[in-house]
C-alpha positions as CSV (number, residue, x, y, z in Angstrom):
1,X,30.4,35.9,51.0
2,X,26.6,36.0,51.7
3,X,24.1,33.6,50.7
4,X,22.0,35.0,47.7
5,X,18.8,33.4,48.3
6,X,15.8,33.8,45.6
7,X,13.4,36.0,48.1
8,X,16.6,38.6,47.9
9,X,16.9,38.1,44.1
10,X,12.9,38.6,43.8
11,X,13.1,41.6,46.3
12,X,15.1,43.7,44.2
13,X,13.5,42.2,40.8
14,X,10.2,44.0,42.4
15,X,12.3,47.3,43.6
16,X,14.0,47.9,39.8
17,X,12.5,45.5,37.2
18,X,15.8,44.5,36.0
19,X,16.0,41.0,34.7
20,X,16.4,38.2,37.5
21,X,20.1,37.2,36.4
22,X,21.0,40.7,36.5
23,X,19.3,41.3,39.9
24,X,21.2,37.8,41.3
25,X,24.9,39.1,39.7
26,X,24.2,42.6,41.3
27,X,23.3,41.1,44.7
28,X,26.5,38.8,44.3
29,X,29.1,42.0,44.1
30,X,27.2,43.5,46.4
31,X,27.9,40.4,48.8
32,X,24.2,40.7,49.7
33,X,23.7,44.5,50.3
34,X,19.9,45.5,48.8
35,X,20.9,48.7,48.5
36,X,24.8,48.8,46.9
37,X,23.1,45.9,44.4
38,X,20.0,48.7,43.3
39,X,22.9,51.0,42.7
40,X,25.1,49.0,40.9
41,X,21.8,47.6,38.6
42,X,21.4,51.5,38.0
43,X,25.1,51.6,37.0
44,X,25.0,48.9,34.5
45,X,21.0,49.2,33.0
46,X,20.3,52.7,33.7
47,X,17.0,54.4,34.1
48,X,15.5,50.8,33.4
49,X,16.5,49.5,36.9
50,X,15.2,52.5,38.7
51,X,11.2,52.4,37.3
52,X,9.5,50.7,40.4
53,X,12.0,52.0,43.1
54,X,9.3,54.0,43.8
55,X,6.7,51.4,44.4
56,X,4.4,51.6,47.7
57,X,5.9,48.8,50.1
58,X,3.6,49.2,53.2
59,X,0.1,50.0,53.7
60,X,-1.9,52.8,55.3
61,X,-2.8,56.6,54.8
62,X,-2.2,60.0,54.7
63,X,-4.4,62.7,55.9
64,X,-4.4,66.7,56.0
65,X,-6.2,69.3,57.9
66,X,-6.2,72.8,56.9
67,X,-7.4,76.0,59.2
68,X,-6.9,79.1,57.4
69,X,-2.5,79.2,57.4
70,X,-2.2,76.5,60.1
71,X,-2.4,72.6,58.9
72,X,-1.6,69.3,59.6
73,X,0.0,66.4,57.4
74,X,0.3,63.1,58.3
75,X,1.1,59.6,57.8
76,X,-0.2,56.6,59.3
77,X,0.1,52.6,58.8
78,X,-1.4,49.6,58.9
79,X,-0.7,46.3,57.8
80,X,-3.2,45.2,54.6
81,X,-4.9,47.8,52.1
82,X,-8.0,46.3,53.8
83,X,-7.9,48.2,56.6
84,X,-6.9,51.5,55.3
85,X,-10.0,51.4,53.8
86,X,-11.9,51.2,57.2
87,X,-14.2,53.9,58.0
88,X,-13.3,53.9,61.6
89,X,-9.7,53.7,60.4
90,X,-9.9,56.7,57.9
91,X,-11.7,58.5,60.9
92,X,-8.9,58.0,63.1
93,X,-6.4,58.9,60.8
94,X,-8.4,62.7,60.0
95,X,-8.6,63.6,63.9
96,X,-4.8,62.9,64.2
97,X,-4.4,65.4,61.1
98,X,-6.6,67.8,62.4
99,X,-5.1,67.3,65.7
100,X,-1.3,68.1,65.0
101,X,-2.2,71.3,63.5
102,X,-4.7,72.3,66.3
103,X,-2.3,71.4,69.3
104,X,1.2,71.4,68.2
105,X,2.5,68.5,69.7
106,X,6.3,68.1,69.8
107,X,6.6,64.9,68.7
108,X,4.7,61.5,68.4
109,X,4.5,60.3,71.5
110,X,3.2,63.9,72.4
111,X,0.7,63.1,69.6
112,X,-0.5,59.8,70.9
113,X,-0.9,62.0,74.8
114,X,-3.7,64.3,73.5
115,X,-7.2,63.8,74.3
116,X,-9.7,61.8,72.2
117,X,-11.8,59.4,72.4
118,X,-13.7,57.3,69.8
119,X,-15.4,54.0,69.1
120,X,-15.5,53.5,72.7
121,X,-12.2,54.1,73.2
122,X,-10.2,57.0,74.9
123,X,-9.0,59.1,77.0
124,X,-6.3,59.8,74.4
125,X,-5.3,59.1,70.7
126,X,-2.9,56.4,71.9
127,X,-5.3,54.8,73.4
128,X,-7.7,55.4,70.9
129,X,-4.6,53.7,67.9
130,X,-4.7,50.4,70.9
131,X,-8.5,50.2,71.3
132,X,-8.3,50.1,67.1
133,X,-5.9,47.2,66.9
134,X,-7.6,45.1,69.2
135,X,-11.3,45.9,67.2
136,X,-9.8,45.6,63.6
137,X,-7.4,42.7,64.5
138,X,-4.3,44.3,62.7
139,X,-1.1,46.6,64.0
140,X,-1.7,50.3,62.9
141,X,1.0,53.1,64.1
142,X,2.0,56.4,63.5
143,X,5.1,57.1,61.1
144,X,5.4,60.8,60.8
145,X,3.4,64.6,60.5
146,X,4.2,67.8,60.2
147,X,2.6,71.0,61.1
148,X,2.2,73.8,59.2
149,X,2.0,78.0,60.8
150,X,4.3,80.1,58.8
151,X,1.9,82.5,58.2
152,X,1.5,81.7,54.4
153,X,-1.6,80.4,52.8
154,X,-1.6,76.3,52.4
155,X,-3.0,74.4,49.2
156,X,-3.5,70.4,50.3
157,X,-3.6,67.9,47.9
158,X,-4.7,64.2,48.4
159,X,-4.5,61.8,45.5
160,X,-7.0,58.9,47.2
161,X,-5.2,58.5,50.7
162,X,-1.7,57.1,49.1
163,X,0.0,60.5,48.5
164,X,-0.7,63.8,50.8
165,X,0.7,66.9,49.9
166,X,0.7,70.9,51.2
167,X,2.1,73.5,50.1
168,X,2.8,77.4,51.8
169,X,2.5,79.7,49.1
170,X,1.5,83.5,48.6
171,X,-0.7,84.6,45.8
172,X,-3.3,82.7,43.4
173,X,-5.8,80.3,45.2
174,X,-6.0,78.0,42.1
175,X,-2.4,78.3,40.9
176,X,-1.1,76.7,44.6
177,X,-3.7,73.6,43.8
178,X,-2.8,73.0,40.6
179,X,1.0,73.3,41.8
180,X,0.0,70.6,44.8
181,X,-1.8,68.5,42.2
182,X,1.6,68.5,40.0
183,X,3.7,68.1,43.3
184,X,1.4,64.4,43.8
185,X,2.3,63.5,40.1
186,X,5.7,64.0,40.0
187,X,7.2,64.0,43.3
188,X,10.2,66.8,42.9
189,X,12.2,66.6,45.7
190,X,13.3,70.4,46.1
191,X,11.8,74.0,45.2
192,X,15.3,74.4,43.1
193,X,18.3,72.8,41.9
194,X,20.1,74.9,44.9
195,X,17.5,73.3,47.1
196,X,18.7,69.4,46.2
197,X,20.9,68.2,48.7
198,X,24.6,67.7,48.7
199,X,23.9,63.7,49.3
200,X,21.6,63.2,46.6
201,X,23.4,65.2,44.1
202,X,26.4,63.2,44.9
203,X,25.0,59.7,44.8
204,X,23.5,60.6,41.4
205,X,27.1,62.2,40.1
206,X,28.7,58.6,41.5
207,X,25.7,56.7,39.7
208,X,26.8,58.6,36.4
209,X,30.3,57.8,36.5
210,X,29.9,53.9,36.9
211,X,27.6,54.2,34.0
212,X,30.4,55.9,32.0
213,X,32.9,53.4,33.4
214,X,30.5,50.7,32.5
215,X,30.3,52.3,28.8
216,X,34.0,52.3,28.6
217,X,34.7,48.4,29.9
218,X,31.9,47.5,27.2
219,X,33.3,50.2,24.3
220,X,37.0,48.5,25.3
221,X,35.3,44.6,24.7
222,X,34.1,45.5,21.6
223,X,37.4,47.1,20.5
224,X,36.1,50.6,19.9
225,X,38.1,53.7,21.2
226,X,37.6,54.9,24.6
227,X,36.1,58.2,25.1
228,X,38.5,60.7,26.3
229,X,38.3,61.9,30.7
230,X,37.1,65.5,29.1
231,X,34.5,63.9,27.2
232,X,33.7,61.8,29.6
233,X,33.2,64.1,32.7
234,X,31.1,66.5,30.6
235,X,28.6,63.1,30.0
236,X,28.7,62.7,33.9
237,X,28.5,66.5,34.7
238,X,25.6,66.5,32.3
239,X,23.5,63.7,33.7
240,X,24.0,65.3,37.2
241,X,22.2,68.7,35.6
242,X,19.4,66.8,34.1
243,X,19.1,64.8,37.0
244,X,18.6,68.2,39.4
245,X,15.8,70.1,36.4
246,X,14.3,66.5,36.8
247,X,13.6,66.6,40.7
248,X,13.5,70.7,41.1
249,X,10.1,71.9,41.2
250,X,10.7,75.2,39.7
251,X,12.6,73.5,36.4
252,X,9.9,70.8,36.1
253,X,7.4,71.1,33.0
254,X,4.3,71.6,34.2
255,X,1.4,68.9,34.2
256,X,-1.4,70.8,32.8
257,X,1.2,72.9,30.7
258,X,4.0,71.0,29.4
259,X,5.7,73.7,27.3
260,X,6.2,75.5,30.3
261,X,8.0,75.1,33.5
262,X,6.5,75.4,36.8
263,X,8.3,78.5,37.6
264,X,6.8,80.1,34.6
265,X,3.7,79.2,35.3
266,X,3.7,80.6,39.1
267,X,5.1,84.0,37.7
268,X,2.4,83.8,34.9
269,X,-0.1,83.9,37.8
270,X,2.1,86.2,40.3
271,X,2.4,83.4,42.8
272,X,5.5,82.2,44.8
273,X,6.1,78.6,46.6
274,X,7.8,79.4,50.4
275,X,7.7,75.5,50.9
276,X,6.1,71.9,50.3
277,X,5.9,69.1,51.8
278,X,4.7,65.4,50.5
279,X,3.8,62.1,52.0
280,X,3.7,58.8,50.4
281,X,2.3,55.7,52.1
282,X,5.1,53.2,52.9
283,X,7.8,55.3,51.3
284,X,10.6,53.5,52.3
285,X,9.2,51.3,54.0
286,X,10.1,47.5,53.1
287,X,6.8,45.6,53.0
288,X,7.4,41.4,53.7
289,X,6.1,39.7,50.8
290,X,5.0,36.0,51.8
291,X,5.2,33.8,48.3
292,X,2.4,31.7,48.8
293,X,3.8,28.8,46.5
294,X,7.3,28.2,48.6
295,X,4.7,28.5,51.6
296,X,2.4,25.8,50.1
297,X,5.5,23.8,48.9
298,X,6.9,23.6,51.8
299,X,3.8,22.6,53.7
300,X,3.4,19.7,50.9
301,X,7.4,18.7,52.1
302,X,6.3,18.8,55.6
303,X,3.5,16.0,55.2
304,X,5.0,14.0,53.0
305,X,7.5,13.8,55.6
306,X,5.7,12.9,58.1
307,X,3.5,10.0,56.4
């Protein structure tokens, strides 16, 4: 059995928002697996344990380019919000953009290989990311990017530097923004519920059983009948459809519009979506959080010790 120590306990307490008890019990079936313990607090509290899972766990930015129907997106970190505030930073981060969509490279060492040179430093962008780190004083690296030449017309969107978004569409200029704008606020994961993948779908389907399970265990403790396996794999089959018109683009209401769904709104304005694509900082990313009164605790131990 692993050891459940309070930094774990607190770790997923900041992922879900659950209660600590509830985050300790969860980590104890889960014999210490963050992830199987964030399922299993979805299981038994629902939507509640899934509200910060979201949360930004690393620093940095994300920047975009755009030329016409060729563009760049891409994300880059650092350690403190400090420094992705830096000017020579943010300029850094806005050449690598604009380089991936100007040069094409295959991938990010390829990236790091073209030339540039600022602040001094050079002849490439690698060197360019070293020379920053030594300057600043803090680690900074490239995470991902993506380059854009379909052929269609690209709408960016950047909400501060946190979130980065492009989309390819054909049609209205204004409708694309507003549908990159929408993309930033509420983060679909697919154009359509065809579009959500087979993974997700099922993780969400298993999440929706053990909260019908976890209905039935509590309706059976209180004494009350047990739903019947009809009734209850409609519930399941049910939160698995909401769960896909909730992350689809197309089935999402609109932001500026909500008594209308995206997809009406795109056909209002004779406008069609070939693709998106969205960056957040640190998604995914686990951040170490140093708790400063264990630290100075500790330190108080140590010297007591030692007098």
């Amino acid at each position: 059995m692993a050891a459940i120590t309070a930094s774990m306990v607190g770790e997923l307490r900041a992922k879900t928002d659950a209660p600590m008890m509830e985050c300790k019990k969860a980590l104890t079936e889960a014999d210490g697996n963050m992830e199987k313990a964030e399922e299993l607090l979805r299981i038994k509290l629902g939507n509640k344990a899934g509200k910060a899972s979201s949360r930004i766990t690393a620093e940095g930015v994300v920047a975009a380019y755009v030329d016409g129907t060729t563009g760049g997106l891409i994300e880059i970190n650092c350690e403190t919000d400090f420094v992705s505030k830096n000017d020579s930073f943010l300029a850094f981060a806005n050449k690598a953009a604009e380089l991936v969509a100007k040069s094409n490279p295959a991938d990010l060492a390829a990236l790091g290989a073209l030339p540039y040179e600022q602040d001094g430093f050079g002849p490439t962008l690698e060197d360019v990311r070293k020379g920053l780190i030594g300057k600043i004083g803090e680690n900074m690296t490239f995470r991902r990017f993506k380059r854009f030449a379909s052929g269609a017309k690209l709408a960016s969107y950047l909400h501060g530097t946190r979130i980065g978004v492009l989309v390819e569409y054909e049609g209205d200029d204004v409708a694309a923004k507003d549908v990159a704008m929408h993309i930033a606020a509420m983060k679909p994961v697919a154009l359509s519920t065809a579009d959500v993948s087979t993974d997700l779908i099922e993780k969400e389907r298993a999440v929706a059983a053990g909260k019908a399970e976890e209905d039935r265990k509590t309706a059976e403790a209180a004494g009350k009948p047990a739903q019947s396996a009809e009734i209850v794999a409609k519930r399941v089959e049910g939160a698995v459809q909401k769960f896909l018109k909730e992350v689809s683009l197309y089935n999402q209401a609109f932001v500026k519009n909500d008594k209308q769904t995206v997809e009406a709104m795109l056909k209002g304005a004779n406008t069609s979506i070939k693709g998106f694509t969205m960056y957040i900082v640190g998604e995914g990313i686990e951040k170490k959080v140093d708790d400063f009164a264990a630290e100075v605790a500790a330190q108080v131990a140590a010297a007591k010790a030692q007098a």
